[in-house]
N, C-alpha and C positions, 0 to 999 in steps of 0.2 A: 229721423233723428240724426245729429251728428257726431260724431266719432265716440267725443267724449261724453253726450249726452246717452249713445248707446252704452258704451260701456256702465256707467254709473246705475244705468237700470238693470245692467247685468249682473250685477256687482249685489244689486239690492234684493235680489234672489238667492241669499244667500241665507239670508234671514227663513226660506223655507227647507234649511239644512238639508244632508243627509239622508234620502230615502233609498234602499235597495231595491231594486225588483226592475223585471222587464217589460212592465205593462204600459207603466209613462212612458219610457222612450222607444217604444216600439208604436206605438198610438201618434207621437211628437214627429217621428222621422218618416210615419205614413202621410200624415197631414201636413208635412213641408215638401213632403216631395224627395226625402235626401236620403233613399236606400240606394244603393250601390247600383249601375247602371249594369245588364245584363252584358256575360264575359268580365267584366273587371273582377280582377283576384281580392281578394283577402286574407290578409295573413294576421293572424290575433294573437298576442300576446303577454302572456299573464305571466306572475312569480311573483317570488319576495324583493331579491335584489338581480342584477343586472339587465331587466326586462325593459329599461330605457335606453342601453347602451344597444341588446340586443337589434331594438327597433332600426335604431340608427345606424346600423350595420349593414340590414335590413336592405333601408332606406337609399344609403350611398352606393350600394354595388348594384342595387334595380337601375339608378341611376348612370350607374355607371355602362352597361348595359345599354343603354338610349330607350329605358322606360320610361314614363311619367309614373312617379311611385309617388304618391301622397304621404302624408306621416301626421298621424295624431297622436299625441304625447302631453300627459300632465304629471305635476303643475308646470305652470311657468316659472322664472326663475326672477323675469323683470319685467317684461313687457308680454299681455297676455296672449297678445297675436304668434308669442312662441310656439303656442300648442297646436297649429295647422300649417303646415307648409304642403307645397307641391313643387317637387322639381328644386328643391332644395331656398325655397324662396315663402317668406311669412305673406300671408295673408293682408293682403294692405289694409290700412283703416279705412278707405272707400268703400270696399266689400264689405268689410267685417259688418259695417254702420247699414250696410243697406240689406244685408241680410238677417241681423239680430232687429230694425225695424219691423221688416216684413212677420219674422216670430215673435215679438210680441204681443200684436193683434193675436194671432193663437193661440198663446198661452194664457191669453187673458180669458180665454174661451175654454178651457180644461180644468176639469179639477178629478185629484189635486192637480194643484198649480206645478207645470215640469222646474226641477231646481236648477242650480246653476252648471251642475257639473253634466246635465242633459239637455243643455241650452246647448253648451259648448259642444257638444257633441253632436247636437244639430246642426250647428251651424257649420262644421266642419265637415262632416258628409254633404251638405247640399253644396260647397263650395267644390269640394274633392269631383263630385258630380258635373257640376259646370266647369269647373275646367279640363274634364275629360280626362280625369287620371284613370289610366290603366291597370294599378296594382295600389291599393289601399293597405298602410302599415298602422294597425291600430296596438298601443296600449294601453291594456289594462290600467282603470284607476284603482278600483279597489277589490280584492277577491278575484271574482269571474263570475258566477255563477250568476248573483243575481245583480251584477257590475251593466252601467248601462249601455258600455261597448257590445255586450254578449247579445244586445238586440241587431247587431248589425250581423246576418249570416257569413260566416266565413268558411274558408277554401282549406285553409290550412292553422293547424293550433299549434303553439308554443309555450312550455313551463320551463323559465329558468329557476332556478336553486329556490329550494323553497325554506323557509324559515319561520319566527316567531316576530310578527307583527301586526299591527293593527287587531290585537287580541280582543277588543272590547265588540269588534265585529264579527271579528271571522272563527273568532273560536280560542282556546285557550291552551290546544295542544298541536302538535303537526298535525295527527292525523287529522284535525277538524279544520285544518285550514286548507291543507292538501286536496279537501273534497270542495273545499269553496272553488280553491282553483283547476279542478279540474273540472268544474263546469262549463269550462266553455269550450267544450271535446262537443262536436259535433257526428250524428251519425255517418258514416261512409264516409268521415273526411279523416285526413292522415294529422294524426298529433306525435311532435317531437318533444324531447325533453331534456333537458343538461340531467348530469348525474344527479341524485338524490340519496335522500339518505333512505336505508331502509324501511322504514314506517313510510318515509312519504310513499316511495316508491311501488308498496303495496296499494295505496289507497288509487294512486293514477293508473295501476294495470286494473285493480277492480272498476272503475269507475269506465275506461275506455273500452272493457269485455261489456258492458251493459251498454255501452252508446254503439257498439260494435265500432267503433272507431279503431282505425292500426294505430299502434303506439309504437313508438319507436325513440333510444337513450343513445345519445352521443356514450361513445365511448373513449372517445382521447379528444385532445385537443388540437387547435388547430395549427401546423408548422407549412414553413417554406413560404409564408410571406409578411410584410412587418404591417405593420396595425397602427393607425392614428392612435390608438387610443391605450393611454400607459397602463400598468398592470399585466401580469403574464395570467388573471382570471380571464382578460377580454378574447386570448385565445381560445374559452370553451366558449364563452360568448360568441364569435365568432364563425365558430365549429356549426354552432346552432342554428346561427343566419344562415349559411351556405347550406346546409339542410333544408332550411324552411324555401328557399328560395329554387333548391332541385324541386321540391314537393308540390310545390306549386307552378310549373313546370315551364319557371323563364329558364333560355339557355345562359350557359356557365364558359367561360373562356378564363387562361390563364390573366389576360391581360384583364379582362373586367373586373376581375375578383382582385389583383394587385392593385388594380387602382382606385377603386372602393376602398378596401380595407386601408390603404396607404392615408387616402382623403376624407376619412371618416371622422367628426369632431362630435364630441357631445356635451356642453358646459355643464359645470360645477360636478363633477365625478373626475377626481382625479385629475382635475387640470391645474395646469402650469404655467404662473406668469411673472415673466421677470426672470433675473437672472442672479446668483451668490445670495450674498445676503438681504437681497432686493427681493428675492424669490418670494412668492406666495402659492401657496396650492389650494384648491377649494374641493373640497368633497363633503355629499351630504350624508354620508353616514348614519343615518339616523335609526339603525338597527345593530345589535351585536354583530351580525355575521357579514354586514355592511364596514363594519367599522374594523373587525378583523381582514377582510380582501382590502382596504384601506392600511392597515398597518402592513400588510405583508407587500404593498406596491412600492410605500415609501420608503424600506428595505433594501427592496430590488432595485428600485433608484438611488436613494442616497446613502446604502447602509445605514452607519452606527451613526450617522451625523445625527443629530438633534436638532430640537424645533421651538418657537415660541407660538403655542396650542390657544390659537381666539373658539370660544368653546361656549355654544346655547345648544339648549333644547326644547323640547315639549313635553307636557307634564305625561304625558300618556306612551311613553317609548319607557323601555327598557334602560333608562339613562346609565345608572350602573355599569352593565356589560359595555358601552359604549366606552365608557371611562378606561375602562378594565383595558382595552384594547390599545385605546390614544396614549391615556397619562404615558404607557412607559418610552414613546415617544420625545414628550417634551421636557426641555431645561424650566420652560417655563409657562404656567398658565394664566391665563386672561379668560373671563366669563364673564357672562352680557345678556341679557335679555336682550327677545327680537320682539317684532310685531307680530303677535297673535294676542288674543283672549287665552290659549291655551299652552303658554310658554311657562316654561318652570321658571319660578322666584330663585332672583339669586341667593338665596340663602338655602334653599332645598339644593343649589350647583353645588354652590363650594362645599356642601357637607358629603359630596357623590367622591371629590378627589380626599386618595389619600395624602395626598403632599400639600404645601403652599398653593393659595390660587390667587392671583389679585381680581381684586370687585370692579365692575364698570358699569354706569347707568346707560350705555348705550353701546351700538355694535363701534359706532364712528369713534369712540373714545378706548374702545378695548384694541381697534386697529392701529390708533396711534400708537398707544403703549405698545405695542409689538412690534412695531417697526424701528421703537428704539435700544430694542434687546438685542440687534447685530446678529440677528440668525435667520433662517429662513422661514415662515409662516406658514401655520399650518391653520386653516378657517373650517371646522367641521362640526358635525354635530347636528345639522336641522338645514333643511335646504330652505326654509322660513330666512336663516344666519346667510347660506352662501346668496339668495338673492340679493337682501338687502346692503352685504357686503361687495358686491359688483357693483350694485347700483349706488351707492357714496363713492366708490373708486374709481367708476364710468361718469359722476357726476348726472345721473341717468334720473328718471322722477319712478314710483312704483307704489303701485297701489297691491297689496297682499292676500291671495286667497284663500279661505280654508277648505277648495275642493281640488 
C-alpha cells in the first residue's frame, strides 16, 4: 500500500472502536515482532493531565544526553505520523506505509480484529525497534491498566496529577480512576509520581505495596533551570522527568538537563504564536484541572490582560468546570463545533457560558471573528479544536481521530 492508501485503511479501523485490555496488543506486538529489543529502557507514562508534556521532557534531555529516545504520544494534533518519533524526527510516510502494509496481512488474521489505537501502537514499537532506539518514552492513551501501552513491559512508571476524566471508562470517582492508573506499576520496577491528592494518593501506595513495586512522590518542584515549556505546572512536570530518567539509570549532567529542558517543545498546550494583538495561544484543556493549570499560566504570562476565547468541546468532558475556569478570562467568546461525531451542539456551548457567546458554524469562521476583536486569542477547550485550528492556520490538510 501507499501512504495514503495505508493510512485510510487505518483510519477504517476505527469503526472497531474502543476495546481495553492486554490480550490484543500483547498477541499484535508478538506476531509483528515489535516488543522492545533486550537492554532498551522503558519508561511509561500514565495520568490525567501533563503526562504528554512529561513525556516530552522525557524525550528531549535523553536526547539531549546522546541517546536515541523514541517517543510515542497520542492523539495527533494534524498529521498522524506525530505520534512516533525517534531522535526527535516523525516517522516518514515510507515506513509508516510499509509497515502498517506488512500488519495488515495480520490483523486480518485475529479476532477480534486489533483496533486503531493498537495498530498504532504497533506500528510504533516495531519502528522504535528497527531504528535501534535505546530508551522508549511511551504515553499512556487511556487509563493504564488495561491501556494498550501496559503490554509493552516497562523499566520505570510515571503518574502525573491525577483527576476526573474519561469517567465513562475509567470510573466516576478518583479513587476508581487512581487504580486504573496505577496499573501499569510493575513488580520490582520503581514508580514515581507528581504530588496528588490524598485519595488518590492512597489508592497508588496501596496498589505499588501489592505490586511490591517502590513508589516514590516528587516533593517540590523543579528550580535553577528555565524550561521551553510555559506554565510554572511544567516545573513539577519536569521534577518528574529528571526522576524518571535517574530511575532508569541514564547519566544526568548540568549541561544535558539545561539543554533539554531549554529545547523542549510540545504543540498545542500552552503554546504561543504571534506577537501583541496578533498573538494566539492554543491549549487543549479539555478537563477542569486542565483548564485551571491553563488559567493560572496565562496569569503568569499576561496577568489581567484579557482575551477573545475560540471555544469547542466534546459532549462527554466536564464542559462546565472547563468554562468555569476560561470564561473569566475572556472580553470575549466565539464557540464552534469541531470535527468529531461526538462534539457538543452549539447550543448545549452557549448555554455552558454565563455571559455573551457569539455562534459560528465552523472553527475557520469563529477564528476570523476573533482576530477581529484586537486582543489576543485564546483557542482551547478540545485538542479535536486546537488540531483543526493549526491545520486552517498552517493551511496543512487532517484527517481526525477518535483514538
Amino acid at each position: 500500500m501507499k501512504y495514503q492508501e495505508a493510512i485510510d485503511w487505518l483510519y477504517s479501523t476505527q469503526l472497531f472502536g474502543i476495546k481495553l485490555g492486554l490480550d490484543g496488543p500483547r498477541q499484535l506486538l508478538k506476531e509483528f515482532l515489535a516488543y522492545p529489543a533486550y537492554g532498551v529502557k522503558v519508561i511509561h507514562v500514565a495520568g490525567t493531565n501533563g503526562k504528554g508534556s512529561t513525556c516530552a521532557i522525557i524525550d528531549s534531555v535523553a536526547r539531549a544526553g546522546g541517546n536515541r529516545s523514541a517517543l510515542f504520544t497520542s492523539p495527533h494534533l494534524i498529521d498522524f505520523r506525530e505520534r512516533m518519533k525517534v531522535s526527535g524526527k516523525e516517522i516518514s510516510e515510507e515506513e509508516c506505509a510499509a509497515l502498517l502494509s506488512e500488519l495488515r496481512g495480520i490483523c486480518e488474521g485475529l479476532d477480534p480484529h486489533p483496533t486503531f489505537f493498537e495498530i498504532t501502537l504497533a506500528v510504533a514499537m516495531r519502528w522504535f525497534r528497527e531504528r535501534e532506539a535505546e530508551l522508549i518514552v511511551l504515553e499512556t492513551g487511556m487509563g493504564g491498566r488495561l491501556d494498550a501501552t501496559t503490554a509493552v513491559p516497562a523499566d520505570v512508571c510515571a503518574i502525573t496529577p491525577v483527576g476526573l476524566d474519561h469517567v465513562q471508562w475509567l470510573g466516576d470517582t478518583l479513587e476508581k480512576i487512581a487504580f486504573e492508573k496505577a496499573g501499569i506499576f510493575v513488580e520490582g520496577k520503581p514508580a514515581i509520581s507528581s504530588p496528588q491528592r490524598p485519595e488518590v494518593r492512597r489508592v497508588l501506595e496501596r496498589e505499588a505495596n501489592e505490586r511490591r513495586s517502590p513508589l516514590s512522590f516528587i516533593d517540590q518542584p523543579l528550580g535553577g533551570y528555565a524550561i521551553g515549556l510555559p506554565g510554572s505546572f511544567q516545573k513539577w512536570n519536569a521534577a518528574l522527568a529528571l526522576e524518571c530518567l535517574h530511575a532508569a539509570g541514564l547519566p544526568l549532567s548540568f549541561e544535558t538537563v539545561q539543554h533539554g529542558l531549554s529545547s523542549v517543545r510540545w504543540p498545542g498546550r500552552f503554546e504561543i504564536v504571534g506577537e501583541g494583538d496578533q498573538m494566539m495561544v492554543f491549549d487543549g484543556a479539555h478537563n477542569p484541572d486542565g483548564a485551571v493549570a491553563l488559567a493560572e499560566a496565562w496569569r503568569e504570562r499576561f496577568g489581567e490582560r484579557r482575551c477573545s476565547l475560540v471555544f469547542s468541546a466534546v459532549a462527554s468532558k466536564d464542559v462546565g468546570g472547563i468554562v468555569a475556569a476560561l470564561e473569566p478570562l475572556a472580553d470575549k467568546v466565539h464557540v464552534c463545533p469541531v470535527d468529531t461525531p461526538r462534539a457538543m451542539g452549539i447550543k448545549e456551548l452557549l448555554e455552558v457560558f454565563e455571559g455573551p457567546a457569539s455562534e459560528h458554524g465552523s472553527v475557520e469562521a469563529a477564528l476570523a471573528a476573533a482576530a477581529n476583536d484586537g486582543m489576543p486569542i485564546l483557542v482551547a477547550g478540545s485538542l479535536f479544536l486546537i488540531g483543526e485550528a493549526k491545520a486552517i492556520l498552517g493551511g496543512d490538510s487532517r484527517i481526525a481521530s477518535e483514538q
